[in-house]
C-alpha positions as CSV (number, residue, x, y, z in Angstrom):
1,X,-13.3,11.4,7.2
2,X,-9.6,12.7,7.4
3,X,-8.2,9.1,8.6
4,X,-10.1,7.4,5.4
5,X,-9.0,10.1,2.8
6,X,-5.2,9.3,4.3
7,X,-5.5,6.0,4.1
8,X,-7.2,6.3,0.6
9,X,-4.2,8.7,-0.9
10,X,-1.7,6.0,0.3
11,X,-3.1,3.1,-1.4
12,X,-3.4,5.4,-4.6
13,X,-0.1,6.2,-4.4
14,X,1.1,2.6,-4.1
15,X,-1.3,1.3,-6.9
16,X,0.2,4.2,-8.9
17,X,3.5,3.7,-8.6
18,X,3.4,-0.4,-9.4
19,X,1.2,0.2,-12.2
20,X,2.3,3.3,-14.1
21,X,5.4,5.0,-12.8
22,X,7.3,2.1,-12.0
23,X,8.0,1.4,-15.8
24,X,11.1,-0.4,-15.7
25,X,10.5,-2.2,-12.8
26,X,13.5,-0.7,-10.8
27,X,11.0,-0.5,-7.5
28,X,9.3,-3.4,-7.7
29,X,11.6,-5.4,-9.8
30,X,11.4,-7.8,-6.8
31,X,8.2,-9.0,-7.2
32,X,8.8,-9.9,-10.6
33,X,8.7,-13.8,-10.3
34,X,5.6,-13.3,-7.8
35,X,2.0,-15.2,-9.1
36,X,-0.9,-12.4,-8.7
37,X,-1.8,-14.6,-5.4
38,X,1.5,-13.3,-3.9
39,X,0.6,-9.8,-4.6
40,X,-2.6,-9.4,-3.6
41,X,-1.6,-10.9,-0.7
42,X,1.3,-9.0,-0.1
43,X,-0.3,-5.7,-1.2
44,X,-3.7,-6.8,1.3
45,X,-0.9,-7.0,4.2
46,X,0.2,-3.8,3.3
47,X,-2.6,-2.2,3.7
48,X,-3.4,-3.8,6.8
49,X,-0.3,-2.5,8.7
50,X,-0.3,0.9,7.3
51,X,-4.0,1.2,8.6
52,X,-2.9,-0.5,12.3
53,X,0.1,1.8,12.2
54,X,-2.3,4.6,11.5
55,X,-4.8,4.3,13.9
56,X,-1.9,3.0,16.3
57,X,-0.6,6.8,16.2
58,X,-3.7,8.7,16.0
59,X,-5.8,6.4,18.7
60,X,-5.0,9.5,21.0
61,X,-6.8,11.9,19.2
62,X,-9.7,9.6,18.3
């Protein structure tokens, strides 16, 4: 359960910030010119390596 609650705060705290801190768009200013197919797919891709890097780094004590 501790690798999914990890993995769970990250992507709430990325959703977060684009949606509702990030107000003037100094973070993700960036993406700005981006369709929503570009983010989701960029955001999926995210996600995907911060899992592999996750379970990369904790494979030893699994």
């Amino acid at each position: 359960m501790g690798p999914f609650i990890a993995m769970l705060i990250i992507a709430v705290a990325v959703v977060a910030d684009f949606f509702w801190f990030d107000i003037d768009r100094k973070r993700w200013g960036w993406m700005k010119n981006w369709s929503s197919r570009q983010k989701v797919l960029f955001f999926s891709g995210f996600a995907i390596v911060i899992s592999l890097v996750y379970i990369g780094l904790s494979a030893e004590y699994l």
